[in-house]
MMTF fields as JSON, N, C-alpha, C and O atoms, coordinates in Angstrom:
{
  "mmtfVersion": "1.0.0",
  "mmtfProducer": "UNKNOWN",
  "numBonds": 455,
  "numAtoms": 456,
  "numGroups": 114,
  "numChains": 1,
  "numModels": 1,
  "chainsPerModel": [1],
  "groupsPerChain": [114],
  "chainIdList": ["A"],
  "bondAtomList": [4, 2, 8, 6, 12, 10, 16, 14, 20, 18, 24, 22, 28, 26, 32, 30, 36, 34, 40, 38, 44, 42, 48, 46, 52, 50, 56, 54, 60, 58, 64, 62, 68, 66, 72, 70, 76, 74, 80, 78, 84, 82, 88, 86, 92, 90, 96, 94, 100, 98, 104, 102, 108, 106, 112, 110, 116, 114, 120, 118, 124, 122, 128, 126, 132, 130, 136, 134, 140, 138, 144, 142, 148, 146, 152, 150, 156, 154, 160, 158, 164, 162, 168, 166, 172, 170, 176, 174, 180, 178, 184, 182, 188, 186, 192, 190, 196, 194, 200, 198, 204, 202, 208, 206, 212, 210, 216, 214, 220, 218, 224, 222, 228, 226, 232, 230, 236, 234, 240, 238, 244, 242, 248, 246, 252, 250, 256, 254, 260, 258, 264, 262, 268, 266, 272, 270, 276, 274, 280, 278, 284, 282, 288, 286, 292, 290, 296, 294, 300, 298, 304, 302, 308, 306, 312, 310, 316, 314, 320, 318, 324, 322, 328, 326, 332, 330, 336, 334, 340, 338, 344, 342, 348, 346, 352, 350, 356, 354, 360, 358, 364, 362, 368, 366, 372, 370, 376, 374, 380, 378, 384, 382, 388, 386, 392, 390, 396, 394, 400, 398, 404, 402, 408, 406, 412, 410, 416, 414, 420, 418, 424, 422, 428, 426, 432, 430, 436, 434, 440, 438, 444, 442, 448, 446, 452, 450],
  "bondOrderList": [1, 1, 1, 1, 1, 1, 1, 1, 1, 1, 1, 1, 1, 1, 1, 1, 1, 1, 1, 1, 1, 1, 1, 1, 1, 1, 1, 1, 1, 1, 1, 1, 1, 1, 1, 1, 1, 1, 1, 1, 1, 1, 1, 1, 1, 1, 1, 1, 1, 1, 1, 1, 1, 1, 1, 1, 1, 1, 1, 1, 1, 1, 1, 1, 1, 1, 1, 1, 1, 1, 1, 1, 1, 1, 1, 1, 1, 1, 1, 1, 1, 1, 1, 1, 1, 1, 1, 1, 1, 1, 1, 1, 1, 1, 1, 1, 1, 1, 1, 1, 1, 1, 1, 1, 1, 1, 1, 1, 1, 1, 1, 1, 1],
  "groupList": [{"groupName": "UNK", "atomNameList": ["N", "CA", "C", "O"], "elementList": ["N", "C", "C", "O"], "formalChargeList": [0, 0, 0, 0], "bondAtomList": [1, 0, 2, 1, 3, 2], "bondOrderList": [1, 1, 2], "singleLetterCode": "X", "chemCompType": "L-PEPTIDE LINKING"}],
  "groupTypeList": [0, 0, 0, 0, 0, 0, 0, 0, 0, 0, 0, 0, 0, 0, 0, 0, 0, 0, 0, 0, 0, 0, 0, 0, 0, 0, 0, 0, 0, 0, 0, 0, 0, 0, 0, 0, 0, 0, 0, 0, 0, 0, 0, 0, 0, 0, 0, 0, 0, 0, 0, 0, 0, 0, 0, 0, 0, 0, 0, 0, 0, 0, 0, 0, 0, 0, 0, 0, 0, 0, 0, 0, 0, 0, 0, 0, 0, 0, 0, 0, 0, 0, 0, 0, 0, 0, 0, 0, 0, 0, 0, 0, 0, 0, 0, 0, 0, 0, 0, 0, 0, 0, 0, 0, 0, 0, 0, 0, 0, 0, 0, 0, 0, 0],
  "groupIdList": [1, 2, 3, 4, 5, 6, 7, 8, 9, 10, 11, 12, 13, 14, 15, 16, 17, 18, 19, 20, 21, 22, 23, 24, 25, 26, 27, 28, 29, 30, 31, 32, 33, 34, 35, 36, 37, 38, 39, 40, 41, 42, 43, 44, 45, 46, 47, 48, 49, 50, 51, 52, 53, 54, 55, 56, 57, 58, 59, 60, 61, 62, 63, 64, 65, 66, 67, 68, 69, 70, 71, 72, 73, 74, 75, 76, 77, 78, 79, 80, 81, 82, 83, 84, 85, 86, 87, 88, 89, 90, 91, 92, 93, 94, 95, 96, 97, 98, 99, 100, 101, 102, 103, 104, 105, 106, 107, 108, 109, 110, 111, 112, 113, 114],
  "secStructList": [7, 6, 6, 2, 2, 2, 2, 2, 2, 2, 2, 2, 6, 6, 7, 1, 1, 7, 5, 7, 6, 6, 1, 7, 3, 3, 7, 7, 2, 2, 2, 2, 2, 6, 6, 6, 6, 6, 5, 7, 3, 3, 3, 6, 6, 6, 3, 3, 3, 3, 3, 7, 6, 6, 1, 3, 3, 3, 3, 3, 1, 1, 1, 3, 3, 3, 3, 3, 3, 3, 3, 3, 6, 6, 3, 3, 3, 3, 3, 7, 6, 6, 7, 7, 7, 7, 7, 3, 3, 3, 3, 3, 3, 3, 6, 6, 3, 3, 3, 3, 3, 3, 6, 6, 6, 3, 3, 3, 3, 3, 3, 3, 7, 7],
  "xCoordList": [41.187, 40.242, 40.685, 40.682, 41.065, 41.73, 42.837, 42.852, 44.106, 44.875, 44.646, 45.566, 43.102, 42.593, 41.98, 41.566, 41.631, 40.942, 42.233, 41.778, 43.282, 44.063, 44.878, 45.054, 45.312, 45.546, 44.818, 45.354, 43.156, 42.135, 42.567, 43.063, 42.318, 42.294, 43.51, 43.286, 44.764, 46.068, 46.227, 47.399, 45.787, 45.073, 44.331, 44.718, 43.351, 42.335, 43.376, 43.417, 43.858, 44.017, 45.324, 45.74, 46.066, 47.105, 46.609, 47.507, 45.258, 44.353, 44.62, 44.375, 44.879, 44.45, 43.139, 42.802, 42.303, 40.635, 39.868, 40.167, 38.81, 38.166, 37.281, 36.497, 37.331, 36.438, 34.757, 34.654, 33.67, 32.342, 32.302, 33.123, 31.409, 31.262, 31.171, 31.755, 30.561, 30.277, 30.915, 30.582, 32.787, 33.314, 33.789, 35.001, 32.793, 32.881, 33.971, 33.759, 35.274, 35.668, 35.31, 34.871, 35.432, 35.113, 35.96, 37.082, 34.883, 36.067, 36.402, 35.751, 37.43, 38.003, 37.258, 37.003, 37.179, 37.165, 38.436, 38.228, 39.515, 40.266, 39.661, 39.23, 39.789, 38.898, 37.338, 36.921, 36.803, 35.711, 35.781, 35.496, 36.274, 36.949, 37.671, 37.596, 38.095, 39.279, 38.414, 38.704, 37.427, 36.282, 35.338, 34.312, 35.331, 33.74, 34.197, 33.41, 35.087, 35.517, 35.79, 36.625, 34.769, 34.54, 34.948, 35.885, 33.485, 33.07, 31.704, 30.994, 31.248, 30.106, 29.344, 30.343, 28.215, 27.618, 26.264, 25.495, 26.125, 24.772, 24.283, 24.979, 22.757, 22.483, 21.439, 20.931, 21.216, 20.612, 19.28, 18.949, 18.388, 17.226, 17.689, 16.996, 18.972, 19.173, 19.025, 18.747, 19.123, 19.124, 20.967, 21.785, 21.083, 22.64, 23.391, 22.807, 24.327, 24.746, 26.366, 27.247, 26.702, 27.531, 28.457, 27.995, 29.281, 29.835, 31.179, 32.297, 30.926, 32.194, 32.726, 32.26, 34.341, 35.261, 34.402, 34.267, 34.034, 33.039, 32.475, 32.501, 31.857, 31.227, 29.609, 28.72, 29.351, 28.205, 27.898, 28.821, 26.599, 26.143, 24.765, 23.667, 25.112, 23.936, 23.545, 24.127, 21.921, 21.505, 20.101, 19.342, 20.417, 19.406, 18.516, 18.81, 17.643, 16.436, 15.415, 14.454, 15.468, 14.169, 14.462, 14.356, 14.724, 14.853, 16.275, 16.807, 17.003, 18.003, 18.066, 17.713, 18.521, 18.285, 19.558, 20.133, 20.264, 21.354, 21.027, 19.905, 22.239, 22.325, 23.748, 24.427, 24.296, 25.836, 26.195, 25.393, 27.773, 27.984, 29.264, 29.711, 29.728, 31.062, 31.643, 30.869, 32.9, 33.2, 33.508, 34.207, 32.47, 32.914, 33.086, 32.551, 34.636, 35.03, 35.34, 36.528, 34.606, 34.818, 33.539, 33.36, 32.487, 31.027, 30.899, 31.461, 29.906, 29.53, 28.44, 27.353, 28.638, 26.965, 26.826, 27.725, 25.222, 24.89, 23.403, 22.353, 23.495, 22.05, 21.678, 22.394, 20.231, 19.603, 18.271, 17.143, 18.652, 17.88, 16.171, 15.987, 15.326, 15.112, 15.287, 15.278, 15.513, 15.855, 17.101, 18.065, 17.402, 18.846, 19.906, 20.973, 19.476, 19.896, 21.133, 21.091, 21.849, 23.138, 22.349, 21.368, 22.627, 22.626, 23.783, 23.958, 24.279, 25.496, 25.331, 24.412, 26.524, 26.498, 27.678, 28.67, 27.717, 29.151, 29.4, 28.412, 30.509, 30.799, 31.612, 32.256, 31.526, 32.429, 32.199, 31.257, 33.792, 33.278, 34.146, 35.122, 33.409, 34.107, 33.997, 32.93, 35.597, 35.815, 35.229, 35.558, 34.573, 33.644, 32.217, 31.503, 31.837, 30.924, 30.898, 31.254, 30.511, 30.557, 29.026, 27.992, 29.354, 27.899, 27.783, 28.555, 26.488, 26.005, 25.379, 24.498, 25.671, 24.982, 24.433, 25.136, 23.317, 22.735, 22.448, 21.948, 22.729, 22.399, 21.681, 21.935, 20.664, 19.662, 20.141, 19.513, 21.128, 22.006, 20.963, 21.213, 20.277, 19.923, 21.043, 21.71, 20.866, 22.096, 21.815, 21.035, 22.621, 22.398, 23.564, 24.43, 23.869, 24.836, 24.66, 23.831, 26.035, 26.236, 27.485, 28.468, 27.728, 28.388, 29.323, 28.851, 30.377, 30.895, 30.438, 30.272, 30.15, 30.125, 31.476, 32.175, 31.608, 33.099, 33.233, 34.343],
  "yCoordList": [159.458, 158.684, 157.219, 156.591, 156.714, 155.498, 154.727, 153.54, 155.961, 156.266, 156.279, 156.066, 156.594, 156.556, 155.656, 155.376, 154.822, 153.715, 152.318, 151.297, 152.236, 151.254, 151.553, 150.6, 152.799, 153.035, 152.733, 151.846, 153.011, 152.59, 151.319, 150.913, 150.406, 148.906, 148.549, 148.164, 148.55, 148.047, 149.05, 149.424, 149.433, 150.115, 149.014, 148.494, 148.849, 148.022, 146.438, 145.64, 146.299, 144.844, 144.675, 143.516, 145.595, 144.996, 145.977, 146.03, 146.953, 146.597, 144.941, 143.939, 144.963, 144.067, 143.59, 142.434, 144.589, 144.644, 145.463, 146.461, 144.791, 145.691, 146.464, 145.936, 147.926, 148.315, 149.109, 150.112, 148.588, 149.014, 150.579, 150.909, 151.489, 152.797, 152.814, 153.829, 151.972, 152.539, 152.544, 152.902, 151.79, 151.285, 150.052, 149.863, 148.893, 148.251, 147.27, 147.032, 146.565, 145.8, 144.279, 143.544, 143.829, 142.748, 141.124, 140.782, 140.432, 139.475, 137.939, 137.521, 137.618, 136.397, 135.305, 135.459, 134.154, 132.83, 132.622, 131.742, 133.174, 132.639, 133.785, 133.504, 135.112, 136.026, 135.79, 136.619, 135.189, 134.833, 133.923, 134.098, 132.682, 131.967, 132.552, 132.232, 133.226, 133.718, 134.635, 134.774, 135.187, 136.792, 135.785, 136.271, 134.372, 134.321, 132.744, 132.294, 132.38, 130.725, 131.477, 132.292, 130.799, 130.779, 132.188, 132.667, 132.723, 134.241, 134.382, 133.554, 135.286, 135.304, 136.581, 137.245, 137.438, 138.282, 138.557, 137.701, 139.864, 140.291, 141.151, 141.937, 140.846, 141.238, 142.514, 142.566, 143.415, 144.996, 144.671, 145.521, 142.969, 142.866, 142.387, 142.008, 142.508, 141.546, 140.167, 139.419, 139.776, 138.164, 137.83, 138.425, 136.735, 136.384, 135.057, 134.006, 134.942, 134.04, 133.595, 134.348, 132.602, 131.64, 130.915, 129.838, 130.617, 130.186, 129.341, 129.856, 127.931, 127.054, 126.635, 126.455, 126.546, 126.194, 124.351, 124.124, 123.513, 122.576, 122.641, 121.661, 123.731, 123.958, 123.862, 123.635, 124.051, 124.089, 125.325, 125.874, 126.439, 127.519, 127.603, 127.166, 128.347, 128.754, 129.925, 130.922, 129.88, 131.53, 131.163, 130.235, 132.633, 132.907, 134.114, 135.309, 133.653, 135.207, 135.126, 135.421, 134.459, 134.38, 132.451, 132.006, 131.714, 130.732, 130.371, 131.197, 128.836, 128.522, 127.189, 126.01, 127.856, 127.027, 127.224, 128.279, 125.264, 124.906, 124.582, 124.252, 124.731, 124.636, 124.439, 123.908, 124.856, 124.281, 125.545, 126.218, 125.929, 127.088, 126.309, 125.227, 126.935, 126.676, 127.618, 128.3, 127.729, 128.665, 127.589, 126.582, 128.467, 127.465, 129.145, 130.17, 128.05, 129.678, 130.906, 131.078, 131.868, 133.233, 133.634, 134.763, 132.323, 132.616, 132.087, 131.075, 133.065, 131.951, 131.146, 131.624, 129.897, 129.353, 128.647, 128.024, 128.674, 128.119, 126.882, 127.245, 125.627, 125.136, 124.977, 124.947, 124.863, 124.848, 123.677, 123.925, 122.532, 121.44, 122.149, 123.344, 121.435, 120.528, 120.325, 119.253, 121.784, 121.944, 121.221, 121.277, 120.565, 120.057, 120.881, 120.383, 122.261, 122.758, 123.877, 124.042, 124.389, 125.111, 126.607, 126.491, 127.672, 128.79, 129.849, 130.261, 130.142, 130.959, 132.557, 133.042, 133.483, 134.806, 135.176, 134.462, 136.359, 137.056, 137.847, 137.919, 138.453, 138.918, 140.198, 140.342, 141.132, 142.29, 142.911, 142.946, 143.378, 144.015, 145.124, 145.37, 146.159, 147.087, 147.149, 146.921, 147.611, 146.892, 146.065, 144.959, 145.977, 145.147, 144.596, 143.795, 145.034, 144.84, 144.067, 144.652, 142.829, 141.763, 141.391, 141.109, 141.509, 142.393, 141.099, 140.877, 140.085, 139.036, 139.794, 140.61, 139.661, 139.666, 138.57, 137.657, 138.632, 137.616, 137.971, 139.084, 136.974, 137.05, 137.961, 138.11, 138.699, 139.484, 141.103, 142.103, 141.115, 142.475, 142.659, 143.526, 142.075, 142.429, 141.959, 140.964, 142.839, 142.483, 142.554, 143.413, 141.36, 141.613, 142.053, 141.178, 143.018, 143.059, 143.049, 143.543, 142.069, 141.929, 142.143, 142.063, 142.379, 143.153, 141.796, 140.671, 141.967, 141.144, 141.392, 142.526, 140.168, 140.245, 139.823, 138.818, 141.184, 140.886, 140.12, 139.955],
  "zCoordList": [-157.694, -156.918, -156.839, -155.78, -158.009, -157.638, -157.036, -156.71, -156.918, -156.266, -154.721, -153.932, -154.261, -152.579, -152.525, -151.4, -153.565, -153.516, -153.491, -152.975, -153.835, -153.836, -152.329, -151.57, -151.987, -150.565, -149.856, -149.192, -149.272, -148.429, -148.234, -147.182, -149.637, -149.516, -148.833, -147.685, -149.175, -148.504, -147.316, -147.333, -146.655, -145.555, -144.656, -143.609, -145.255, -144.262, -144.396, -143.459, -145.217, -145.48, -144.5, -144.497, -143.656, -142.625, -141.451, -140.609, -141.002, -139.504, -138.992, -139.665, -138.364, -136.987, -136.829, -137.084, -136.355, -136.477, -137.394, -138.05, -137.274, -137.865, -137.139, -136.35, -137.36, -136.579, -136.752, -137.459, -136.107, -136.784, -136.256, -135.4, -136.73, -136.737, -135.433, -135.053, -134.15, -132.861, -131.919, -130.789, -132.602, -131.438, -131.475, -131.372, -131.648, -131.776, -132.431, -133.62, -131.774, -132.926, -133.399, -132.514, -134.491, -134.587, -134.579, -134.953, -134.005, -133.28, -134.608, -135.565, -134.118, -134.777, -133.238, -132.044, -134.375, -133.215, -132.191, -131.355, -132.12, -131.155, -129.937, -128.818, -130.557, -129.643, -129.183, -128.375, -129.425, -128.894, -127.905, -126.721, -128.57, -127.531, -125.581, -124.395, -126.202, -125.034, -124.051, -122.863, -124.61, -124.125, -123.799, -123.322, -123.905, -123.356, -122.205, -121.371, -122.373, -121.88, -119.955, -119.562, -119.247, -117.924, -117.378, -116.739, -118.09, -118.06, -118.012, -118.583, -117.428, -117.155, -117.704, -117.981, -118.076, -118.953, -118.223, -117.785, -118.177, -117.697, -118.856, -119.5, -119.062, -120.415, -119.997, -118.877, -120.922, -120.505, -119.399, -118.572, -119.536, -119.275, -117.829, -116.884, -117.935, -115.767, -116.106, -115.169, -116.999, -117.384, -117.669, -118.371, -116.856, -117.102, -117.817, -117.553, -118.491, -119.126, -118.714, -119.13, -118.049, -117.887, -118.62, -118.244, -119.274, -120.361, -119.805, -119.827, -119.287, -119.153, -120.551, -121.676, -119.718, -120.517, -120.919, -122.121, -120.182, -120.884, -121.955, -122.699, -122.298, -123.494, -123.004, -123.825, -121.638, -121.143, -120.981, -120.379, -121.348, -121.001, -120.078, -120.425, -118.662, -118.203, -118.344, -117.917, -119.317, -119.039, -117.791, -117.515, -117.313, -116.202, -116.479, -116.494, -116.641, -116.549, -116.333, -117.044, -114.688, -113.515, -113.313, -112.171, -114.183, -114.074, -114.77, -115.51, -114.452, -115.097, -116.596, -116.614, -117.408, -118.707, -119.057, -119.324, -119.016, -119.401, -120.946, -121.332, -121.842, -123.301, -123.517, -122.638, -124.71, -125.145, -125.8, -126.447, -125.558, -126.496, -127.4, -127.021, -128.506, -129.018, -129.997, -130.67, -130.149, -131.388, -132.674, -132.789, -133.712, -135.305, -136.357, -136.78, -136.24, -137.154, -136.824, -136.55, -136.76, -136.733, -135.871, -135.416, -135.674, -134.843, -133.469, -133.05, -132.636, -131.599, -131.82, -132.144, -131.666, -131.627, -130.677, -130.114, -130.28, -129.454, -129.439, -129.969, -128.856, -129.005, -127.63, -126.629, -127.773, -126.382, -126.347, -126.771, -125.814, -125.548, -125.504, -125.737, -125.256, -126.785, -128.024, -128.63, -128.558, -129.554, -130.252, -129.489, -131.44, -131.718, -132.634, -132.993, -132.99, -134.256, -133.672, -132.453, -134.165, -133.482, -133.858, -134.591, -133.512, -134.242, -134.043, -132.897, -134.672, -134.692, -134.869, -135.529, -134.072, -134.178, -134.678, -134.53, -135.346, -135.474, -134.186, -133.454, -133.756, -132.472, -132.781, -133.82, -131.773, -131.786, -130.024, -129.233, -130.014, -128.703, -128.61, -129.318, -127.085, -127.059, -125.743, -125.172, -124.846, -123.665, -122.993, -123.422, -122.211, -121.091, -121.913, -121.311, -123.26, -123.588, -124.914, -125.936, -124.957, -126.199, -126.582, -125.977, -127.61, -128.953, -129.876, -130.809, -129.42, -130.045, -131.397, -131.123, -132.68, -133.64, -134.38, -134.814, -134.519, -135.763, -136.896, -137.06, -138.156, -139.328, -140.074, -141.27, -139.419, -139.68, -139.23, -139.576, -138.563, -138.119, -136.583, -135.746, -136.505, -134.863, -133.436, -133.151, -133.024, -131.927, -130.582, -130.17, -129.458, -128.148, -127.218, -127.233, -126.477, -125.594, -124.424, -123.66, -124.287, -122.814, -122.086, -122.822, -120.92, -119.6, -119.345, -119.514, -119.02, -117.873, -116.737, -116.288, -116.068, -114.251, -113.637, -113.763, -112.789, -112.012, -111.009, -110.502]
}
């Protein structure tokens, strides 16, 4: 058993990604970066999100509310006026579809728009 246990590990430890049970892989900050910089996202509710290379984000869902996105680290975060505080996600995706998680394991996905 320990013998599959020291293989597993030096196993996972030269993956590339990592990958979650659904598909999903999980992203590094340069990949986030690259999957979301002047790209656009339609989310399951028909509400859409915008993401300039500025570091300006528009989401739309019936109305338009500008805010700020950025990558710190390995997260996306984002703040949204009035408010001053950042909040950050971990990220994973699987083709066309990039999977906002928060802290709490609740998650949002969204679509590229072509």
């Amino acid at each position: 058993m320990r013998r599959f246990a020291v293989v597993f590990s030096v196993i996972s430890a030269v993956l590339p990604v990592k990958l979650a049970a659904d598909g999903f892989a999980v992203m590094d900050g340069a990949q986030i970066k690259a999957a979301l910089t002047d790209r656009a996202l339609v989310y399951g509710d028909g509400s859409t999100q915008d993401f300039r290379a500025s570091g300006r984000t528009l989401y739309n869902a019936g109305r338009d509310s500008w805010g700020y996105w950025a990558v710190r680290g390995d997260q996306y975060c984002s703040q949204w006026p009035p408010a001053d505080g950042w909040y950050c996600y971990d990220m994973a995706r699987n083709g066309d579809v990039m999977r906002f998680i928060a802290e709490d394991g609740s998650y949002s996905d969204g679509v590229y728009i072509q």
